[in-house]
N, C-alpha and C positions, 0 to 999 in steps of 0.2 A: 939491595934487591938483587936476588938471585937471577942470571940471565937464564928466558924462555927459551931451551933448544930448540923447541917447535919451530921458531922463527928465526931459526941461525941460519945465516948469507938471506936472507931475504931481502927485496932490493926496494931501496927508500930513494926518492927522487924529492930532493930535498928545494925548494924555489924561493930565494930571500935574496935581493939585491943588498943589503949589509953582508959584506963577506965575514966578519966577527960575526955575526951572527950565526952566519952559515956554518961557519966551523964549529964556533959551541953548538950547534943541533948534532953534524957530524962526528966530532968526538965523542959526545952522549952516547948515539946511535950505534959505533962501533964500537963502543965499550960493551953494548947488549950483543953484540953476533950481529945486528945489519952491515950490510953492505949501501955505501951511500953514493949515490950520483947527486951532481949539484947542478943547479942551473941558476942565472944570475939575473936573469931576465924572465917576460913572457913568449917570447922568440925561442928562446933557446929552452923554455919548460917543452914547449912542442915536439920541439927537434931532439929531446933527450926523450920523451915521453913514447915517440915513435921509435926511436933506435935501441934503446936500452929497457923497454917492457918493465915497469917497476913494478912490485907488491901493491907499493901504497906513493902517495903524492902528499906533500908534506908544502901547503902554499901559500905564501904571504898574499896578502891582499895589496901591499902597496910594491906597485910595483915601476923601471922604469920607463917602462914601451906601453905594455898596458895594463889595466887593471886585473887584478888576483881574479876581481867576477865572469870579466870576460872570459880570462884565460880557463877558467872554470866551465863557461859554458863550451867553448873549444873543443874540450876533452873529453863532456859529456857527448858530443857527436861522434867522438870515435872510438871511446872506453867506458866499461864501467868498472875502472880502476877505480880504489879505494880514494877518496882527497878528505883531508883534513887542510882545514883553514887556518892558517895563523896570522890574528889581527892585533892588531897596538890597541885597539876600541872593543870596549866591552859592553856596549847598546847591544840591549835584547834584539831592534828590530835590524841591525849588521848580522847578526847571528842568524837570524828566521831569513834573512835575503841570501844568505851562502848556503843554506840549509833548501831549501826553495829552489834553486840554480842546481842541488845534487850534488853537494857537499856531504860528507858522513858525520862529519863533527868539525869541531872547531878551538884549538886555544888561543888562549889569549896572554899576550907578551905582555910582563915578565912573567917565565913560567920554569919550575926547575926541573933540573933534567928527571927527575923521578916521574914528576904529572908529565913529561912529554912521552917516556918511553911508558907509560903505563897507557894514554890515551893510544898512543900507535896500535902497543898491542892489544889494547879491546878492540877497535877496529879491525885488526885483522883474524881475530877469535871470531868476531860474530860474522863477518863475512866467507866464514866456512864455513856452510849450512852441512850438518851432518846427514848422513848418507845410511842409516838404517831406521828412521822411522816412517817417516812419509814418500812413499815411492809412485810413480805410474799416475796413470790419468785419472784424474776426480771429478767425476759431476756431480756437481754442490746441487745442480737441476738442472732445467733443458737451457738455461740462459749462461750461466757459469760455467765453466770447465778450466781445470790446473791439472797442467803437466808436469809435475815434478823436476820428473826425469828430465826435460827440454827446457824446464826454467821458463816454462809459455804459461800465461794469461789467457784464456779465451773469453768474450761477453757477447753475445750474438752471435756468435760465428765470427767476431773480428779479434785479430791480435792484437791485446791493450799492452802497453811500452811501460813493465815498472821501474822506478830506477831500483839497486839493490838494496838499500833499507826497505824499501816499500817491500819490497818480495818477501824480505826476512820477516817484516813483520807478516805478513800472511800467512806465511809458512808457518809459524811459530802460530798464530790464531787458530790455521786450521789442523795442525798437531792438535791441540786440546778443543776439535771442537767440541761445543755442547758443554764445556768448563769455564767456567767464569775466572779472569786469571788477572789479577787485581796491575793498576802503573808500575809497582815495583818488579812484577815478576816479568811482565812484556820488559823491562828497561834493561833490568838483569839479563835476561836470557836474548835482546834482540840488539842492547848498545851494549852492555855489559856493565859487569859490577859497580864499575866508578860512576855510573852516570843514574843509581835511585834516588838520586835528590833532585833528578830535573824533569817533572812530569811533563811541562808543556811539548816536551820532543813525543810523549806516547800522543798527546791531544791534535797535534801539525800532521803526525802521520797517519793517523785514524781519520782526520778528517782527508788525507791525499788521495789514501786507498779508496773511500768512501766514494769520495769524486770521479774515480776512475771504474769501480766497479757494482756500483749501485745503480740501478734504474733512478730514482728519489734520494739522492744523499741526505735529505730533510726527514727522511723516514726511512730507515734502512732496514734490508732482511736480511742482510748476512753478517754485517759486525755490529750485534748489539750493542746498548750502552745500559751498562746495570748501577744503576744510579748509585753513590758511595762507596760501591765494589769495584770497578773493573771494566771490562769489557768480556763479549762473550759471542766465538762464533756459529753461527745457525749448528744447531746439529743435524747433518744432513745424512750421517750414516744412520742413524732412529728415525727419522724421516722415512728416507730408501724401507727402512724394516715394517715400517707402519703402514705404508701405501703399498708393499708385493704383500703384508697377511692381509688388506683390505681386500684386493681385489683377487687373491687367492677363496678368501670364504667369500668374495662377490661370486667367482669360479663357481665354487661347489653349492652353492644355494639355488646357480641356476641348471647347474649338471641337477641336483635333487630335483626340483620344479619339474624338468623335463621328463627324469623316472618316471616323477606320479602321472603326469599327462600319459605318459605310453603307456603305464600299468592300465589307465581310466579307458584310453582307447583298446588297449587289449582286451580288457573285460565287457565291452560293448561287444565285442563282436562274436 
């Protein structure tokens, strides 16, 4: 596998109390163009996470001060640096709890250096939202509002906290809204290529968003569910178009109404 330039010196904060471990991730790693910080603990993932700013976070679950989850939530309170999980356990419901916490993904040990340096870099492809299609403030209607450009949620006038999957999948919903855009294509374009064989990651995150920005997440208006196809967001630019021709000919029908009343008064007099 050919190394991504895109991602050469990029900094990988790698956290595995097996030091053999740490260095097989590390070799790997540098063999692609990353640059790797290690940490050997949940103490010193902090103290490297804060001084040396990494790309992405690369973190065992077992750890021997504390656990991988905690140290997970830690970091959500003061980054929304990329974290991949790396666990010895391969239970769906350890997966959906790291995932849940604000994990981006996760492997599972033993895993060779090819599926490590490939999951690294879909993570770090889909966490760079592209910057020429969806720009500036959207109101989806007078409840919703996304600012692209600010990376802000608004729902009532309150700022709702996504984590970055959540965003990217929005972002990417409200790119094609009013397009029905089937598990594979959200998995594709929102985890990336490696990851169209795991639907339940589109079904956890559709339900996240739903919870965060629906009034009724039991009956939602902005991320449809088109049964056998996909998902599908409200199209609120045809919306916008259909409510200003309404009340544009509401406009002229009563600008006309009024002509005739004056011409009627005219002619009485």
């Amino acid at each position: 596998m050919l190394p991504d330039t895109r991602f050469k010196n990029y900094r990988i904060l790698v956290v595995d109390d097996e030091q053999r471990m740490a260095k097989f991730i590390r070799l790997n790693l540098e063999h692609d163009g990353f640059r790797v910080v290690e940490a050997f603990t949940g103490t010193q993932a902090m103290d490297r996470l804060r001084t040396s700013l990494p790309d992405l976070v690369l973190l065992d679950v077992m750890l021997p001060d504390l656990d991988g989850f905690e140290v997970l939530k830690m970091i959500r309170t003061i980054s929304p640096v990329p974290v991949i999980m790396v666990t010895a356990k391969g239970e769906e419901e350890e997966r959906i709890h790291g995932l849940e916490l604000g994990a981006d993904d996760y492997v599972t040990k033993p895993f060779s250096p090819r599926e490590l340096v490939s999951r690294v870099r879909a993570v770090l492809r889909r966490t760079e939202l592209t910057s020429d299609s969806t720009h500036g403030l959207i109101e989806v209607d007078d409840r919703l509002k996304i600012d692209f450009d600010r990376h802000e949620v608004w729902v009532e006038e309150k700022l709702v906290n996504l984590r970055p999957t959540e965003y990217r999948l929005l972002y990417y919903l409200v790119q094609n809204a009013g397009w029905v855009v089937s598990h594979d294509q959200i998995l594709t374009n929102v985890w990336g290529y490696e990851y169209r064989d795991q639907p339940h990651y589109v079904r956890l995150y559709i339900n996240y968003l739903r919870q965060k920005i629906e009034k009724d997440p039991t009956n939602p208006i902005y991320i449809l569910t088109e049964r056998g196809l996909g998902y599908r967001f409200v199209d609120f630019r045809r919306d916008h178009l259909i409510d200003s021709s309404e009340n544009l000919a509401e406009q002229q029908n009563n600008d006309s109404s009024q002509q005739k009343i004056d011409k009627g008064a005219d002619y009485g007099k």
